[in-house]
N, C-alpha and C positions, 0 to 999 in steps of 0.2 A: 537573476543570478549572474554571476561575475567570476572571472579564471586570474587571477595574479599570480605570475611567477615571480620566487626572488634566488636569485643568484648570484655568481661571482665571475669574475676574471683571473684573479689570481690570488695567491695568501688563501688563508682562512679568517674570513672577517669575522666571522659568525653569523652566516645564513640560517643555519638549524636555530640557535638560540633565538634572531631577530624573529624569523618564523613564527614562533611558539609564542614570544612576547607580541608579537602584533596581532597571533588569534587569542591572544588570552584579552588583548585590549581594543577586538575588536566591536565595533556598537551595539550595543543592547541587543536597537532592532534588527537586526540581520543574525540570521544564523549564519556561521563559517564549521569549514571542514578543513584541516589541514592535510596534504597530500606529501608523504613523503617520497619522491622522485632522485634521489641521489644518485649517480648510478656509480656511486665509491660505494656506495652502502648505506642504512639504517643505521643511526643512533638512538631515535627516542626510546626503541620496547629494551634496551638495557638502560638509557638513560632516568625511564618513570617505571623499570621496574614491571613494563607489558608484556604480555604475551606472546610469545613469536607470531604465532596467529591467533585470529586471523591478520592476512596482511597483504603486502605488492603482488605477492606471490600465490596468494589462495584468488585474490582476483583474479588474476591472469589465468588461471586455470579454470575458473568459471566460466569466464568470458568466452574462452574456446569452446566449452562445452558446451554451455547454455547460456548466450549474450541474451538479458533480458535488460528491459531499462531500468533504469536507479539499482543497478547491482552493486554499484561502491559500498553504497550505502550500508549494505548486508555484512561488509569485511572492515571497518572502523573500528577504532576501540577509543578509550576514552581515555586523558588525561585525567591526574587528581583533583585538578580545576576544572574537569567537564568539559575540556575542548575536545572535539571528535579529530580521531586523527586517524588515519591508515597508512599503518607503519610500514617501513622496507625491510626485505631482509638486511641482518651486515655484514652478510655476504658480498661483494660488487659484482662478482657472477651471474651470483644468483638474482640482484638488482636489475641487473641488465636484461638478464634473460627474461624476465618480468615485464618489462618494460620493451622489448621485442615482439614477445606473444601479443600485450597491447594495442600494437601500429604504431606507426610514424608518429600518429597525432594524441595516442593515448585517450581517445576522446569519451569512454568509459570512467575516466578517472575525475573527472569533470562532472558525471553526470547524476550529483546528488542535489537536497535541497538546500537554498542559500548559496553562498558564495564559499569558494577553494582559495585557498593558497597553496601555491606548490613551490617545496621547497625542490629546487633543480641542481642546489648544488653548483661545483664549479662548470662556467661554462664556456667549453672549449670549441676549435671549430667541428670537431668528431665528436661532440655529447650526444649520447643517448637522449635525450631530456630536447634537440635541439626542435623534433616536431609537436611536443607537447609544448614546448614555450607560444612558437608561432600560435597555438591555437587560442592564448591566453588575450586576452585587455589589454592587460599592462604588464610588461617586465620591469622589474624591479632591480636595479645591479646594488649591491653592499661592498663596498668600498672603504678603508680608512683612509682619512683625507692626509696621507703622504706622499710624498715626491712620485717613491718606486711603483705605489699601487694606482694612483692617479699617470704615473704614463701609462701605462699600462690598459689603462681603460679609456684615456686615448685613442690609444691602440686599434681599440677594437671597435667604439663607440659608433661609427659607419656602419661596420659591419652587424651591431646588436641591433640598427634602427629599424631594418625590415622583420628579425628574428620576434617581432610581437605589436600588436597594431599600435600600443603605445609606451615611451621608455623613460625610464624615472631612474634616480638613483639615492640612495638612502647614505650617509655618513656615520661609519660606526667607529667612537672614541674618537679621542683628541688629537689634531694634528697643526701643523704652520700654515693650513690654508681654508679660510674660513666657507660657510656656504652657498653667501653670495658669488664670490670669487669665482668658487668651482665651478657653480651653474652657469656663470659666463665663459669661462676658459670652451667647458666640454659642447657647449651649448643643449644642454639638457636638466631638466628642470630637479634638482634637489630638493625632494617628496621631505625627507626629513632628518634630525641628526640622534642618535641613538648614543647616551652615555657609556661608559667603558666602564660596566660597571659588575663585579665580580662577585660583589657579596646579592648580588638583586637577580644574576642567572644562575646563583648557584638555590637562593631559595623558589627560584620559580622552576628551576630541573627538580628543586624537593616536594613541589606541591604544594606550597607553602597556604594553609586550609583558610587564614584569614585572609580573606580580602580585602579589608582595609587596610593590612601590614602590605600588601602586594600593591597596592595604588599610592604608597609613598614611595616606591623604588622609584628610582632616575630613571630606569630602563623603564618601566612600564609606563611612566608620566612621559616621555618621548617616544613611543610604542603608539601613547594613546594619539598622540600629535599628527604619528605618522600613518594611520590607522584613516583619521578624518582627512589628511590633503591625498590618501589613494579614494578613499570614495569620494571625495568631492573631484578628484581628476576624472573617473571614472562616468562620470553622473554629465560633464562638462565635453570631455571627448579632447581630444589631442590639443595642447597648446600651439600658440603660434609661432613658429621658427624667431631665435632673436638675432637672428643678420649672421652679419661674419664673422668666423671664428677671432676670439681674441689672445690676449696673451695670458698667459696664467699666473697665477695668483704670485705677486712681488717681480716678475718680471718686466721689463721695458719693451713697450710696443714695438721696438727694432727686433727685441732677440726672438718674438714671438714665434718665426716663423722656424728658425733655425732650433727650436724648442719641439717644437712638433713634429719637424725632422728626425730628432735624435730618437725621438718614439718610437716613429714610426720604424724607420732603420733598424731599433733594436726588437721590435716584433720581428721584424723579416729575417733576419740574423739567421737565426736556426735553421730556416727553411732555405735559404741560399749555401749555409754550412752542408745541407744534407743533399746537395745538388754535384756539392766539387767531387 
């Protein structure tokens, strides 16, 4: 069994969607459970039309009471494609408060059969979500490959290296800087790139009952992509560092450094604003 988190830095890339499409295109042989950890809130039991419970929240109240093992398991509900999923409330309160009762590492949440995804949501340096990531494989960041969302994770990419034993980043829809690029800019290895594709999450939020019609979508034909280089990272264990940071994608190896700066600088911004 295996813990992958997939989250964000900033925007709304669509982690919940990528989520849903990577367990629905996850491999035969493994079962997956997806874990809904947001701590903004629960989409999917109004997005598939679920149950409020069971959910984040009837767990956490089990747990307190009676922590037995494979408890998750007990509170799941099921997609219309049959992926097992345990919803949040969409409450963020109440998410939160969920995910408190938990522990730091949430490791309850984890402890079904097969492999989890958690979807973590945005992840900030005060998430909720920050010691349930740590306790995962591999984090996953979802990214669209533009200027403002790639400095941005920049930014932070230091800082997300220790937040899980190993760090991957996914590209969702089109942008001016292609995969290889980014993977050397960030120096982190680009797991896979996810089409921008509107009509294929809106039938996969509907349940869409043919499976064949669901295995021609974009999204899930790069779902399935991105589905096989997490377990084959996974299976292989941390890649090897590729040297020095370089310069990003269309820039000159001069400006590179003066590039990272402006990153960097603009992360710090706020926190030195709220200093004066």
């Amino acid at each position: 069994m295996s813990a992958v988190a997939l989250a964000s830095v900033k925007a709304s890339p669509g982690v919940t969607t990528t989520a849903v499409a990577l367990g629905a295109a996850w491999p035969a042989g493994r079962q997956v459970t997806l874990v809904e950890a947001d701590p903004a809130g629960g989409d999917l039991a109004a997005r598939y039309g679920l149950a409020a419970e069971p959910s984040l929240l009837t767990l956490a109240a089990a747990a307190r009471n009676q922590p037995t093992r494979a408890l998750a398991a007990r509170h799941v509900q099921h997609l219309p494609g049959g992926l097992a999923v345990l919803v949040a409330p969409a409450s963020a309160e109440q998410t939160q408060a969920a995910l408190g009762m938990l522990g730091p590492t949430g490791a309850v949440l984890c402890d079904v059969d097969g492999d989890v995804l958690v979807d973590a949501g945005r992840l900030d340096p005060r998430s909720a979500t920050l010691g349930l990531v740590a306790s995962c494989e591999l984090l996953v960041v979802c990214a669209r490959p533009v200027l403002a969302e790639l400095h941005h994770l920049a930014a932070r990419v230091e800082a997300l290296r220790p937040a899980a034993a190993q760090l991957g980043v996914v590209l969702v829809g089109a942008g001016a800087y292609p995969r290889a690029e980014v993977a050397e800019a960030l120096e982190v290895e680009v797991l896979g790139v996810l089409a921008d594709d509107p009509g294929g999450a809106a039938l996969l939020a509907g349940g869409a009952a043919n499976p064949r019609a669901l295995g021609r979508l974009a999204l899930l034909r790069g779902a399935r992509s991105l589905a096989e280089a997490i377990c084959a990272r996974l299976s292989a264990g941390a890649p090897p560092s590729t040297g020095e940071p370089s310069s990003w994608p269309g820039e000159d190896a001069g400006d590179a450094d003066a590039t990272r700066r402006h990153a960097t600088e603009a992360a710090s911004a706020p926190a030195r604003a709220g200093r004066r």
